[in-house]
N, C-alpha and C positions, 0 to 999 in steps of 0.2 A: 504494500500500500504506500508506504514511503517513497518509494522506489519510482511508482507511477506518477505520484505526485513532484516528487524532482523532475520528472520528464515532461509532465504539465508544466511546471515554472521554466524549465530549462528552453522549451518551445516558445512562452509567452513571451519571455525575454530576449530569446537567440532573433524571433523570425523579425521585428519591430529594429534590433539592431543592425540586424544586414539590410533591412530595409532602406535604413538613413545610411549605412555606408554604401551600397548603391546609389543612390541617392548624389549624393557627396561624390565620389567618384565621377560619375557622369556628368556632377558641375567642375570639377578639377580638367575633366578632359575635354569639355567645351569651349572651359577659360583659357586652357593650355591652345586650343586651335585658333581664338581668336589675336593670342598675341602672335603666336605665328603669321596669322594672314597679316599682324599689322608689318609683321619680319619683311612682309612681301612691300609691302606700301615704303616701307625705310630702305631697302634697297634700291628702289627704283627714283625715288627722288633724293638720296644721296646721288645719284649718277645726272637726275635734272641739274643737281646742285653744281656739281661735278663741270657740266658743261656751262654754265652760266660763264665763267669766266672767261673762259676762250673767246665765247662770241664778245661781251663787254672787251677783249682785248682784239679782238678782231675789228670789230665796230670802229673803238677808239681813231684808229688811223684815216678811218673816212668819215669821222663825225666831230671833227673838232671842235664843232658851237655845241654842241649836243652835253657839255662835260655833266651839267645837273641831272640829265636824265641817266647818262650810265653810272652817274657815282648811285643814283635810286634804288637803279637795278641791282650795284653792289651792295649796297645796305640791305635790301630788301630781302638779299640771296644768303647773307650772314645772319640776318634775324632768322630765316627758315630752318635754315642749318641749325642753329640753335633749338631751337623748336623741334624738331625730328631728333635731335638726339636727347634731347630733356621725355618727350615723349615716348623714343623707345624705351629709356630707363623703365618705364612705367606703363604699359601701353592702356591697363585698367583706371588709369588715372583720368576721369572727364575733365579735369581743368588742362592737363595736359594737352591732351587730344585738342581741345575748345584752341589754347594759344598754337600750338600747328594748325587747326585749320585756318585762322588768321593771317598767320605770317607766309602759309601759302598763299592765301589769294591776295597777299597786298606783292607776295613777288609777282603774280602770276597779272596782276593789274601792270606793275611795272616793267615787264614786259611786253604787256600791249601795246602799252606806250613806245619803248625802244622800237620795236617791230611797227607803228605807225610812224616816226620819225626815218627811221631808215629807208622808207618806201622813198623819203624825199633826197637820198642817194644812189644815184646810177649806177653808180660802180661799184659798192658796197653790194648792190642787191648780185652785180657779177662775178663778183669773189667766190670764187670754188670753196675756199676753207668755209666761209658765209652758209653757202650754199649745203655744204656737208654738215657743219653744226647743226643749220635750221632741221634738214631731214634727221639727225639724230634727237632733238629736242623734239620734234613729234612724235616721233617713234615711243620715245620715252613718253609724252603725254600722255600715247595710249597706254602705253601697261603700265602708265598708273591709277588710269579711268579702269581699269578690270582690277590690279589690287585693291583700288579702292571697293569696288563692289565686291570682291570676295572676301573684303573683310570685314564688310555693312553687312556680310551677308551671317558671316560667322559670329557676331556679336547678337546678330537680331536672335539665332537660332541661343545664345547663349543666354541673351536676357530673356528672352521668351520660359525656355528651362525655369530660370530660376524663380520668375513670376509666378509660375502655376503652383496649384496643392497637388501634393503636400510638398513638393520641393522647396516653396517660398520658406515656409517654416525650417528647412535644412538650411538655406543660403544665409536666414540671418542672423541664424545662432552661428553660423561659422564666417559668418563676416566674408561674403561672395555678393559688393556691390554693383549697382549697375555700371555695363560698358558702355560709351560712348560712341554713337555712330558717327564716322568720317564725312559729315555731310556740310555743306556750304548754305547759311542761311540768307544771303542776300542774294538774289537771282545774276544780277551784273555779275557777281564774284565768278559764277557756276562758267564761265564761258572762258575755253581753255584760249591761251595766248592765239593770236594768229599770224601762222608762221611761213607766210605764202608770199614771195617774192617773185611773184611770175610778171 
């Protein structure tokens, strides 16, 4: 009779515990996928970052009146940098995330800008090194519009997890806050540079 009754409590107790450690588990390796896809987002605009320079040193020699707009672009590309590495430290971090998405679209405005000025240089827009930047700077835009979105995608699925019952009750006794989606709230910001010198 004791015996049966250890087996009742050992049951009540074991199946409610593996419960929450499923539970738990399933949010660890959600949160684990969503800073990876932001791994993806920080790779790719370290390499935006990466070319900013070139073209600002490219620029430079057929923009001589222009010095305000590219020292911009230089500031602009140094705050982001900042930002993406403050960010990856932390990728669950929303404040984080909130000042990288900023500091991206005040570069990404600053480059409009360079990229509308330089239209008003002939020869700048025929410079092959010009010409190769710009085509890598797109390239890179796009696969950062797709890590962007696969890692909007991997947060949604993460916060969504941890929203519902009974998981809500597991995430906030173990301190699993909400992720931050990579999203741009001013519509002007949302429109990637344009980088067409035809």
């Amino acid at each position: 009779m004791i015996v049966g009754f250890l087996i009742v409590l050992a049951v009540i107790v074991l199946v409610p515990l593996l419960f929450v450690v499923g539970i738990y588990n399933r949010l660890v390796t959600l949160r684990n996928r969503f800073k990876n896809a932001f791994a993806q987002i920080d790779v790719q605009l370290k390499r935006r970052y990466d070319l900013i320079p070139n073209l600002v040193e490219t620029a430079k020699g057929y923009m001589a009146h222009e010095r305000g707009t590219l020292e911009a672009v230089t500031t602009a590309r140094n705050a982001a940098a900042a930002a993406i590495s403050h960010a990856a430290a932390n990728p669950g971090d929303p404040a984080a995330i909130k000042n990288l998405i900023g500091a991206d679209a005040a570069l990404t405005g600053s480059l409009g800008r360079l990229f509308a000025v330089a239209e008003a240089y002939p020869d700048l827009k025929a410079n092959a090194t010009m010409s190769q930047l710009m085509e890598e700077l797109t390239s890179t835009e796009n696969k950062v519009s797709f890590s962007r979105q696969g890692y909007n995608d991997s947060v949604m699925t993460y916060n969504t997890a941890r929203e519902t019952f009974p998981a809500n009750i597991v995430a906030g006794m173990m301190n699993f806050t909400a992720a931050e989606l990579f999203q741009v709230d001013n519509p002007a910001e949302r429109q990637a540079p344009k980088v067409s010198f035809s």
